[in-house]
C-alpha positions, 0 to 999 in steps of 0.5 A: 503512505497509503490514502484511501481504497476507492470501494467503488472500483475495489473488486474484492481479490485481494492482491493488495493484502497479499502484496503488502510486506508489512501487513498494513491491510485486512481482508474483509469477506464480500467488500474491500479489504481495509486499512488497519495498520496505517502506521506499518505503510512503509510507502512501498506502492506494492498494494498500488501495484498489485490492484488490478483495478486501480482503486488503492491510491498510495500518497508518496508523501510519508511525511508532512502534509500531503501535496494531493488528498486521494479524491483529487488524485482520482479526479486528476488521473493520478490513481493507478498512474505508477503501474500505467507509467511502469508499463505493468498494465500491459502484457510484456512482449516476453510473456513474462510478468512485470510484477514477478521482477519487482520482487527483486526488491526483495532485500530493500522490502524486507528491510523496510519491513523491519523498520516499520515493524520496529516503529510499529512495537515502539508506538505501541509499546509507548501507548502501552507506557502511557495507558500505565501510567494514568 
């Protein structure tokens, strides 16, 4: 799930709003976009992915406590580390772009998508319930 957004290193292009299937982030005009929806993240890591300057930590933990909190993540080298390991902060010998292949996924995004959309209505629909009913 999404942890944290390092404003710090955050450049303001926004690719990781663009990038996000489920719409979990909001652009904000001048400054870092934010985590609005935490509970669309369907741990996809294309917000990671997209950010050209590593400043989005995605935990892969989705559930149960997470094995490391975003600051020592940062610390530990680990921000950034799925894109550097994957090769796609390197031009390919191809020319072509690393990212424009992970689009392939497409069915399996879209999918998640959906689930996260579904989870998303249930809760909100449960509050909605419960708010009622007091």
């Amino acid at each position: 799930m999404i942890a944290q957004i390092f404003v710090d290193l955050c450049t303001g292009c926004d690719a990781c709003v663009i990038a996000c299937p489920t719409h979990v982030l909001d652009a904000v005009e001048g400054g870092a976009p934010t985590i609005a929806r935490i509970d669309q993240c369907q741990t996809c890591f294309m917000c990671e992915l997209y950010c050209p300057a590593d400043a989005i930590y995605v935990a892969p933990e989705q559930d149960g406590a997470a094995g490391i909190g975003a600051a020592d993540a940062r610390v530990a080298g680990q921000v950034g580390r799925l894109r550097h390991d994957y090769g796609w902060d390197r031009e390919p010998e191809d020319g072509r772009s690393h990212l424009r292949d992970f689009w392939q996924l497409g069915p399996l995004l879209r999918e998640g998508a959906e689930i996260a959309a579904k989870r998303y209505a249930e809760r909100r629909h449960g509050e909605g319930a419960k708010h009622a009913a007091s």
